[in-house]
C-alpha positions as CSV (number, residue, x, y, z in Angstrom):
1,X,-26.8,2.1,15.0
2,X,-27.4,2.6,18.3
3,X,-28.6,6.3,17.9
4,X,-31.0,5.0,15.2
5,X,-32.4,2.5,18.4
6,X,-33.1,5.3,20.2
7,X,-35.0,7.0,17.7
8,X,-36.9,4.4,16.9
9,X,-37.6,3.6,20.7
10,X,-39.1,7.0,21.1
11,X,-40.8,7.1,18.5
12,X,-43.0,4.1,19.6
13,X,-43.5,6.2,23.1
14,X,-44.7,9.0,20.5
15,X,-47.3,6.7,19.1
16,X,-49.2,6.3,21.9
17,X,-50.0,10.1,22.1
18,X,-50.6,10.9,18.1
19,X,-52.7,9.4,15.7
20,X,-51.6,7.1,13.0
21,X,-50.8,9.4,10.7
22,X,-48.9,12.2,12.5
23,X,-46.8,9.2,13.6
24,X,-46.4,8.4,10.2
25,X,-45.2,11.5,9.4
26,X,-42.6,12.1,12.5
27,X,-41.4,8.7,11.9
28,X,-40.2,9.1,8.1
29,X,-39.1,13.0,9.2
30,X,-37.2,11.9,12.0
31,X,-35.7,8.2,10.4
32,X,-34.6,10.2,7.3
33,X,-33.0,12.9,9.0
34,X,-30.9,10.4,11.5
35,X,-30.3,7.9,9.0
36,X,-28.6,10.4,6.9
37,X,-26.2,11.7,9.4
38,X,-25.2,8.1,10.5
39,X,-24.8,6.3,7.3
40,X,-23.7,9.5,5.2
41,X,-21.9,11.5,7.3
42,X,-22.2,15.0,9.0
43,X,-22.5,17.4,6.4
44,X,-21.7,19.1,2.9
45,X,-17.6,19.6,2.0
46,X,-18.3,22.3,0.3
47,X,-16.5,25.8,1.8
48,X,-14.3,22.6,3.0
49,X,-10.8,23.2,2.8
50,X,-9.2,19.9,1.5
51,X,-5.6,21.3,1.6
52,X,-2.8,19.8,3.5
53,X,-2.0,16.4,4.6
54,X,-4.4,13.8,5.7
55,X,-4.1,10.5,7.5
56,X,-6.3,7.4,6.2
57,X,-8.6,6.3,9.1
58,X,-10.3,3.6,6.8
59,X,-13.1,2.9,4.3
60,X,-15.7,5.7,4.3
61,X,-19.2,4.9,3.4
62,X,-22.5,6.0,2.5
63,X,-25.9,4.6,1.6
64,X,-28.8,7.3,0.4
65,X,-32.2,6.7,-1.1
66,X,-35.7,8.3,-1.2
67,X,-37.0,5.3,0.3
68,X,-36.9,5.1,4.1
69,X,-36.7,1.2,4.3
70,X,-33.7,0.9,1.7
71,X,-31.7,3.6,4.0
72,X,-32.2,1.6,7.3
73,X,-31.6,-1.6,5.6
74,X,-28.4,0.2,4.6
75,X,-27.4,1.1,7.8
76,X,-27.9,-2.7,8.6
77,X,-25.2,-4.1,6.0
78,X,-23.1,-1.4,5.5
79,X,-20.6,-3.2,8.4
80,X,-20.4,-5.9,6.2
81,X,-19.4,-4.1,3.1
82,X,-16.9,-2.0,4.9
83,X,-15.1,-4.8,6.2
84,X,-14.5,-6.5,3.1
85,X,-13.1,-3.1,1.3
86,X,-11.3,-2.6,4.5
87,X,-9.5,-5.9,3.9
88,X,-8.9,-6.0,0.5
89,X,-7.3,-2.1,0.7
90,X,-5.4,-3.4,3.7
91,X,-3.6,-6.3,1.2
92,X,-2.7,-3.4,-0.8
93,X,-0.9,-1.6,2.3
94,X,-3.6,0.7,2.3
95,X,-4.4,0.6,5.8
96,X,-5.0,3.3,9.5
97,X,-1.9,4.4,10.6
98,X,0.3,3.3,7.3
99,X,-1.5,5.1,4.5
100,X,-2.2,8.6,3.8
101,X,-3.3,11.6,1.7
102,X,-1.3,14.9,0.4
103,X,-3.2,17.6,-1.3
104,X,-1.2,20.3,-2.7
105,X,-1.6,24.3,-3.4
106,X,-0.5,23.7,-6.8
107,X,-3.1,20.9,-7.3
108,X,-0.8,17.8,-7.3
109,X,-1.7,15.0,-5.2
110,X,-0.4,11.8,-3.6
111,X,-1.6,8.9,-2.0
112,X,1.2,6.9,0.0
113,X,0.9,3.5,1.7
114,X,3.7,1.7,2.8
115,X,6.2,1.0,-0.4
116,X,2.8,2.2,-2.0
117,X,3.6,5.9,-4.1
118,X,0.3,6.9,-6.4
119,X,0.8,10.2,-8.5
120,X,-1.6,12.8,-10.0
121,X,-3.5,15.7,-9.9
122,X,-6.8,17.1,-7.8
123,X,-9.5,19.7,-8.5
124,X,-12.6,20.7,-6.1
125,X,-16.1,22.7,-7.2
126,X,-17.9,23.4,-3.8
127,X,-18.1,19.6,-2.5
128,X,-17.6,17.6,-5.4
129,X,-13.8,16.7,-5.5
130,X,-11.9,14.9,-8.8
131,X,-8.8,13.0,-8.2
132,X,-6.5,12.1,-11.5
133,X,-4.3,9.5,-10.3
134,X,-1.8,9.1,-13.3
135,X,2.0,7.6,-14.1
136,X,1.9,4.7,-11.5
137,X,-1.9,3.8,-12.4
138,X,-3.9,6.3,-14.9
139,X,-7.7,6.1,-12.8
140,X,-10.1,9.3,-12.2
141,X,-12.1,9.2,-8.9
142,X,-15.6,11.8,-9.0
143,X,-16.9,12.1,-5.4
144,X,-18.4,14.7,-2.8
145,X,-16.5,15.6,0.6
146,X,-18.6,14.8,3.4
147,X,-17.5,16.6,6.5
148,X,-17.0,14.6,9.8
149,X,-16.3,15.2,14.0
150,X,-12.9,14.0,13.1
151,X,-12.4,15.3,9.7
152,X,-13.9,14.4,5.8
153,X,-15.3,11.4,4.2
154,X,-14.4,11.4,0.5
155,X,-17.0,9.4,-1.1
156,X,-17.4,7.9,-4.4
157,X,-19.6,5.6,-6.3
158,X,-18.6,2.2,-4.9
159,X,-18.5,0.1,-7.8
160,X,-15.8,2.9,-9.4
161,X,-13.8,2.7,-5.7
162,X,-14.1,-1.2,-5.8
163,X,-12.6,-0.9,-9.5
164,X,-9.8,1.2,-7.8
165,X,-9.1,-0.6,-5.1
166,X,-8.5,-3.8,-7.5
167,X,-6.6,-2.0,-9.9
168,X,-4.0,-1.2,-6.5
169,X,-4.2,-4.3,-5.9
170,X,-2.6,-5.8,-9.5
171,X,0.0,-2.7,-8.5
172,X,1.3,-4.0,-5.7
173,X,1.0,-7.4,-7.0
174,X,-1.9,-9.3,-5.4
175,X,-4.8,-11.1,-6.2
176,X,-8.2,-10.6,-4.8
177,X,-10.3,-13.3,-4.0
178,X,-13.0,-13.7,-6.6
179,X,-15.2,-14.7,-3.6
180,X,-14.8,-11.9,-2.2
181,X,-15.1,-9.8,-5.3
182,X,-18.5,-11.8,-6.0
183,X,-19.8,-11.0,-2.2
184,X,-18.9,-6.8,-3.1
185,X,-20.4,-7.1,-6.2
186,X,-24.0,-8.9,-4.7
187,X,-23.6,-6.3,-1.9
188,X,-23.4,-3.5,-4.0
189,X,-26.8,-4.7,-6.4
190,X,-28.5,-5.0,-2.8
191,X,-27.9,-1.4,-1.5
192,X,-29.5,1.4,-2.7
193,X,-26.6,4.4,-3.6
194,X,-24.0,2.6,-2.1
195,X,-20.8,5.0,-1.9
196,X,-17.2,3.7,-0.5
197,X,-14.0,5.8,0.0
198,X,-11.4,7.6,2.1
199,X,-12.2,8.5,5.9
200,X,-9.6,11.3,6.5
201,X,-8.4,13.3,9.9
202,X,-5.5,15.4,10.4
């Protein structure tokens, strides 16, 4: 947020030395390009190597749209969403420092949390990544790998994570909130590509 201050800040010193229009156009090249790297993350996964083991960090996210306004308006609410996802992963015992991610050579995978052991399979073509999650819960993720300063976002469409995170939920035996689940939901209508998922380092 505060980079995209900046940027804004000089863009309005740049107004003052180009016309209307080349200010236009600097603003939406610059405010795209920004906007992207902070809501989104740093770049594509896909010579990424995914292999190995990976600690959770917390809820990844990413807003994209064509339209300038609904990516900073984005980057304006996406605190709010991430909190609440945060939270209700966190009753699951998905949480930093207690949670984290294997990736196998042989294409098994396993997400462990606590007393929290979920099963299955994983496949990647360039930076879309699939996970199969199967004998404790049977749920497929789609997403791309983002990669990051301190590792990779994996980043799926949010109303499919949000389904995931609430079916862990009913594993480990707790209940969300439907008030909560109806502030995601209204959240989710609001942003514009709205994607949720795992922020990973090593």
């Amino acid at each position: 947020m505060k980079k995209i201050i900046l940027v804004l800040a000089s863009l309005v010193l740049f107004a003052s030395a180009a016309s209307a229009q080349s200010w236009l156009d600097q603003f939406l090249k610059i405010a795209t390009e920004t906007v992207g790297d902070v809501v989104s993350g740093k770049g594509s996964g896909a010579a990424f190597d995914i292999k190995g083991d990976w600690k959770y960090q917390g809820v990844a996210i990413s807003a994209g749209s064509s339209n300038i306004l609904a990516n900073v308006a984005a980057s304006a609410s996406t605190g709010k969403v991430e909190d609440q996802v945060n939270n209700l992963l966190t009753k699951a015992g998905i949480k930093p420092g207690a949670a984290s991610l294997h990736f196998k050579n042989d294409g098994s995978f396993t997400l462990t949390a606590s007393k929290l052991n979920l099963p299955g399979t994983w496949t990647k073509d360039g930076s879309k990544i699939t996970i199969n999650f199967a004998k404790v819960i049977t749920f497929k993720l789609v997403g791309t790998i983002k990669t990051t300063e301190y590792g990779c976002d994996l980043l799926f469409d949010a109303p499919k994570f949000l389904e995931f995170a609430k079916m862990v939920l009913e594993v480990v035996g707790k209940a969300a909130n439907n008030s909560t689940i109806t502030t995601l939901q209204q959240a989710l209508a609001n942003v514009d590509e709205l994607k949720l998922g795992f922020k990973l380092a090593k």
